[in-house]
C-alpha positions as CSV (number, residue, x, y, z in Angstrom):
1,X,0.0,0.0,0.0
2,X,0.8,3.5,-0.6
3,X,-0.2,6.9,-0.3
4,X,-0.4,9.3,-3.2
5,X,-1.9,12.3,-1.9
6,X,-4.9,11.9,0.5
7,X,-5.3,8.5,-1.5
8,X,-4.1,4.7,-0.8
9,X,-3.5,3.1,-3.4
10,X,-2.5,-0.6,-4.0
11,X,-0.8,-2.4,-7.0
12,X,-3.1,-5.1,-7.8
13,X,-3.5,-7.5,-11.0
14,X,-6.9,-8.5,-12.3
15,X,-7.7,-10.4,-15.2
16,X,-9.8,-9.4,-17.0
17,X,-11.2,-11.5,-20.4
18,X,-8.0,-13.5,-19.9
19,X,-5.4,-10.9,-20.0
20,X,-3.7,-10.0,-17.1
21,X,-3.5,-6.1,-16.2
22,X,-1.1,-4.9,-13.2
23,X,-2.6,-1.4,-12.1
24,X,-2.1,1.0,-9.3
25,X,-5.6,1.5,-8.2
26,X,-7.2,3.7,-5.3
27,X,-9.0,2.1,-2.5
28,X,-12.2,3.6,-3.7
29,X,-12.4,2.3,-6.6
30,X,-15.0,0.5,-8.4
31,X,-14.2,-3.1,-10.5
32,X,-17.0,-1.0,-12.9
33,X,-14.3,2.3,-12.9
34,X,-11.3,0.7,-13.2
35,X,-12.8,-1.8,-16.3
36,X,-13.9,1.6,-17.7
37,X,-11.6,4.0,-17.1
38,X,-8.6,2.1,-16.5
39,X,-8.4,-0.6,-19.5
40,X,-10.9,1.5,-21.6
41,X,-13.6,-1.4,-21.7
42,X,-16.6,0.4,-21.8
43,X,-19.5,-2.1,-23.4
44,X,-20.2,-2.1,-18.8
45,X,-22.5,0.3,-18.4
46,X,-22.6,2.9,-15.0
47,X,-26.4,3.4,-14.9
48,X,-27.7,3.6,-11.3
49,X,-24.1,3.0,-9.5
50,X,-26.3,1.7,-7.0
51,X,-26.8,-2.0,-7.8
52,X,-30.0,-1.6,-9.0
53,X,-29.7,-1.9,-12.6
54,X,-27.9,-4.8,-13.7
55,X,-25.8,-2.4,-16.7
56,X,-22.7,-3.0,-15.4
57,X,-23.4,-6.8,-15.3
58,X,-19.9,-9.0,-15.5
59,X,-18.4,-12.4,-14.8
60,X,-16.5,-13.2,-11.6
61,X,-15.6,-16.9,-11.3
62,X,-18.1,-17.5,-13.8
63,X,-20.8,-15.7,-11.7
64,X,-22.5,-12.4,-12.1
65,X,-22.5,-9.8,-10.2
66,X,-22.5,-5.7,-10.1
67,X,-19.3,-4.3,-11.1
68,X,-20.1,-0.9,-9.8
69,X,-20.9,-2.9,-6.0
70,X,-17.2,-4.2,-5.8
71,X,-14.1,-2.4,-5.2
72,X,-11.5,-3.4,-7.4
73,X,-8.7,-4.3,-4.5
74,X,-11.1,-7.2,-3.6
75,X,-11.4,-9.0,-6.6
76,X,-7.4,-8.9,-7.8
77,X,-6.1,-12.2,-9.9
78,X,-9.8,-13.8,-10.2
79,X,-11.2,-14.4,-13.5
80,X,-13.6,-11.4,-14.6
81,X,-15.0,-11.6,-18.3
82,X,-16.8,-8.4,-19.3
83,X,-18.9,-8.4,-22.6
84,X,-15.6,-7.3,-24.4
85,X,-14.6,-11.0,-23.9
86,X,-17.2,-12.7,-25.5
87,X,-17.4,-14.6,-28.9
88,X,-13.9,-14.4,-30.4
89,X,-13.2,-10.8,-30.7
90,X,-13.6,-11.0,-34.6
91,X,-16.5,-7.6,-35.5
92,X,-18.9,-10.4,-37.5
93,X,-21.7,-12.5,-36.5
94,X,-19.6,-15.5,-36.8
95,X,-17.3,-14.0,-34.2
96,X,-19.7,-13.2,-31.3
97,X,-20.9,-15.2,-28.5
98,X,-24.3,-17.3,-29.3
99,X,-26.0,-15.2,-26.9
100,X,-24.8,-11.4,-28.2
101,X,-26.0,-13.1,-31.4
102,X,-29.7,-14.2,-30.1
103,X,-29.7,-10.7,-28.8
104,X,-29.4,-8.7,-32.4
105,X,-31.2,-11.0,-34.3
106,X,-34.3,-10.9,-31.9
107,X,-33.8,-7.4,-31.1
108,X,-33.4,-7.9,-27.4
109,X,-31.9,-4.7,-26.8
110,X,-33.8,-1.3,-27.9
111,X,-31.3,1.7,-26.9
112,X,-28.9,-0.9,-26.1
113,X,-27.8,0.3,-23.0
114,X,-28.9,-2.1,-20.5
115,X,-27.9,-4.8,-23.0
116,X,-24.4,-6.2,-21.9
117,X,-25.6,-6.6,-18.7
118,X,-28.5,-8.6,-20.1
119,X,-26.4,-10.4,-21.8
120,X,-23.8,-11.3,-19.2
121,X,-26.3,-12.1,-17.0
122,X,-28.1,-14.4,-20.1
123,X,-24.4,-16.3,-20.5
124,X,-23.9,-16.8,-16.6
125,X,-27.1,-18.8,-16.6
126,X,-26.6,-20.7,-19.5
127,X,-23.3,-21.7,-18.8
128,X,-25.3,-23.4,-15.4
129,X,-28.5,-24.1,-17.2
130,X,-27.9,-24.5,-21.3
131,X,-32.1,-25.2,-21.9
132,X,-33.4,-22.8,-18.5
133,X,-37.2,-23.0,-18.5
134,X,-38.9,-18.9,-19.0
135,X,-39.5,-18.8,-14.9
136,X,-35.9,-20.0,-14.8
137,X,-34.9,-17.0,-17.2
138,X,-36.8,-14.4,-15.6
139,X,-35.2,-15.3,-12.5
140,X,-31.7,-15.2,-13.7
141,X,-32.7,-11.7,-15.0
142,X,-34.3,-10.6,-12.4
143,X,-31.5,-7.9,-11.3
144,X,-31.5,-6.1,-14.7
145,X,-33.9,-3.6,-15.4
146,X,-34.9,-2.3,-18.7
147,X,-36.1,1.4,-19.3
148,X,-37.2,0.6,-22.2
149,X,-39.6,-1.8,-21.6
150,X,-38.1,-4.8,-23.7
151,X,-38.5,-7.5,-21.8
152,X,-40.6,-9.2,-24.2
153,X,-37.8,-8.8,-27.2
154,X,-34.8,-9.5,-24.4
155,X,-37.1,-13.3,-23.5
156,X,-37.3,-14.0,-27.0
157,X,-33.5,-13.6,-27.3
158,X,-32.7,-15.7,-24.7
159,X,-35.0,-18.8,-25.7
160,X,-33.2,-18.1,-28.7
161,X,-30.0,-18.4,-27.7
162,X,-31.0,-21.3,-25.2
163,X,-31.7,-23.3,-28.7
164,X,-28.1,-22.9,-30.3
């Protein structure tokens, strides 16, 4: 630990979507700050910043949770996939992740800015559940909220992607 300032900081490493990333962080600091402002991942979204909303939706240890809920010096060297890390990091349909897929072709996402969190949250349960029953989806979506009011187009997506 340090002190820069009025600050601690700490040197930790997280990896994130399987890279590794040493970084002198502050205390204070979100997982959802340092994945955005930090390594420039931005597809996490900061919508409520209270845990409410579900936008900043990622993977730790395959689980997930609220990045803007954790502080970053808690969860250094564990595995943390953000929607960056899906698919195969080619820009075509071939290259994304079944379920980023099911989500534009079913148009699961209006404005698109609750959508990776969707999504993460979609890909957690499947990799537990691969064919999830609809009580078992809205359930594993129930801590993502929509302002648009798509929850119609984001079930569709997921029976979708439950199929592939």
């Amino acid at each position: 630990m340090t002190t820069t300032g009025q600050y601690h900081t700490a040197e930790i490493t997280l990896n994130v979507n399987g890279q590794p990333h040493s970084l002198q962080v502050r205390h204070h600091w979100t997982l959802l700050d340092v994945i955005r402002e930090q390594l420039d991942l931005t597809g996490s979204k900061k919508g409520c910043d209270r845990g409410e909303c579900g936008s900043c939706t990622v993977l730790l240890d395959g689980k997930p949770v609220y990045a803007c809920q954790l502080l970053a010096v808690q969860v250094g060297g564990r595995p943390i996939i953000t929607i960056e890390g899906l698919g195969d990091g080619t820009p075509t349909l071939e290259g994304m992740d079944t379920v980023q897929r099911a989500f534009l072709e079913e148009d699961g996402g209006q404005c698109g800015f609750c959508t990776p969190g969707f999504v993460m949250s979609t890909r957690a349960l499947l990799n537990c559940n691969p064919n999830p029953t609809d009580e078992e989806i809205r359930q594993a979506l129930s801590g993502n909220l929509c302002r648009c009011n798509a929850y119609g187009r984001i079930l569709e997506s997921v029976r979708a992607a439950r199929q592939t």
